[in-house]
N, C-alpha and C positions, 0 to 999 in steps of 0.2 A: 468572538468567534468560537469562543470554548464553549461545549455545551455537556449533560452528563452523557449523552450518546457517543461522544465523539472515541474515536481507538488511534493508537501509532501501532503503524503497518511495516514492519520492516521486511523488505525488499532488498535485495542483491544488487550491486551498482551499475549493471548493465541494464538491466529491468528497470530497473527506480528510473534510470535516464530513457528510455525509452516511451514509459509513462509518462515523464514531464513531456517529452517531444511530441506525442499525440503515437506516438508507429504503434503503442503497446493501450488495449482499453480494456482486457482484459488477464487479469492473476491469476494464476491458476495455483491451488492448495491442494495439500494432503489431504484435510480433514476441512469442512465448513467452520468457519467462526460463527458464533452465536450471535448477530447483530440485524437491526430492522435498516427496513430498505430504506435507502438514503444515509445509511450514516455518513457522517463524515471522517475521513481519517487521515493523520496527517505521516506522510511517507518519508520513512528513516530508509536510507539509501547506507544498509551496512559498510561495514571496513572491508578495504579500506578508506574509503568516503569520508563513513561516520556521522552522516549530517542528515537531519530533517531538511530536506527540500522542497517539497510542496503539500499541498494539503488537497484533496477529492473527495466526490460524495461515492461510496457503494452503490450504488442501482438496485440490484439484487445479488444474492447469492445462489447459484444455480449446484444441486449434487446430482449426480449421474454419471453412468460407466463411464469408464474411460473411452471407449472406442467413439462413443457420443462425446464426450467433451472435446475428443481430438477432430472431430468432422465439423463440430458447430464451432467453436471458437478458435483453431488452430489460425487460420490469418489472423486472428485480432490479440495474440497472446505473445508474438515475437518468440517464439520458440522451437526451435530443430527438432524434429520426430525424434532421435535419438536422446536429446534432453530429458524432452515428454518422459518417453517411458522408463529412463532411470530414473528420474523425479519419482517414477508414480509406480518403481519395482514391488512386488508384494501386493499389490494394491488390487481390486478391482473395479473401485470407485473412486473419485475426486469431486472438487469441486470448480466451481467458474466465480471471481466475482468481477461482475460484471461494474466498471469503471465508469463515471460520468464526471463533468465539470472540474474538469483538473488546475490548478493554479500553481504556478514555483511563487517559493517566500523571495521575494525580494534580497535579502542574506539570509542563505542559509544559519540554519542553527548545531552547530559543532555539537557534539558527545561532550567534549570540555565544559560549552557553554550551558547545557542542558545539566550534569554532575554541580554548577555552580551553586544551584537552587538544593543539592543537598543527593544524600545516595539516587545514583538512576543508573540502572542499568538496563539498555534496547532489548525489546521485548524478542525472541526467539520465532514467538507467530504474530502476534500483537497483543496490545494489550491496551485496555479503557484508560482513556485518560480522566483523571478525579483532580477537582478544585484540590489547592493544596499541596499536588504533588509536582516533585521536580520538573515532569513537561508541560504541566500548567500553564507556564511561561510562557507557550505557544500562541496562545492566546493574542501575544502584544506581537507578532510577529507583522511585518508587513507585507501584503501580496503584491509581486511582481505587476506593473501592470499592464505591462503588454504577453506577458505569459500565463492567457486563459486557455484555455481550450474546453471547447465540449465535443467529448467523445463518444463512442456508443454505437 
């Protein structure tokens, strides 16, 4: 399931869980990531969690004012107006990415577990997962399988 496109997305634990449950199909970011549509990414549910829990394809990644991001994807982003706009203070632009075919890993994979394979430290936006490196591992992970969803 590993491929060279693939990125870990780290996500805030009320949002991570909200993505695996289907309420949440859209992330909204400061800045666009650089990635083609469909990537796949496998979603670190920061601390205190700590764990890769599922893994999703990107759809697209949409940039546009804020006021546009807040009319088009505000239901689909699980987020308070006043979240929004301290997330996105200074800002006059963000981005959407837009969330499709969600799956939880059957066990999760612990920070502990992921450190095993050698230095790793969760990426702050995200970051490309390469053959090789500590989340690699991901790869042998097993999916949930009655925890699919397709969103969007």
């Amino acid at each position: 399931m590993l491929d060279d496109d693939s990125i870990m997305l780290s996500v805030a634990p009320d949002y991570a869980r909200a993505i695996v449950t289907g309420l949440k199909s859209v992330e909204l970011r400061r800045r666009a990531p650089r990635i083609s549509r469909g990537t796949r990414a496998w979603l670190y549910s920061t601390l205190p969690v700590g764990q890769v829990v599922a893994v999703l394809t990107i759809d697209e990644v949409v940039e546009a004012p804020l006021t546009d991001l807040w009319q088009r994807y505000a239901s689909r982003a699980a987020i308070a107006r006043e979240d929004f706009d301290a997330y996105f203070a200074g800002l006059s632009q963000g981005a959407a990415l837009i969330i499709r075919e969600v799956q939880a890993l059957k066990s999760p994979v612990s920070l502990s577990e992921m450190r095993e394979g050698g230095a790793f430290q969760p990426p702050q936006f995200y970051r490309r997962v390469r053959a090789g490196a500590p989340e690699a591992r991901l790869s042998k992970s097993e999916l949930h399988p009655a925890l699919r969803l397709a969103v969007g």
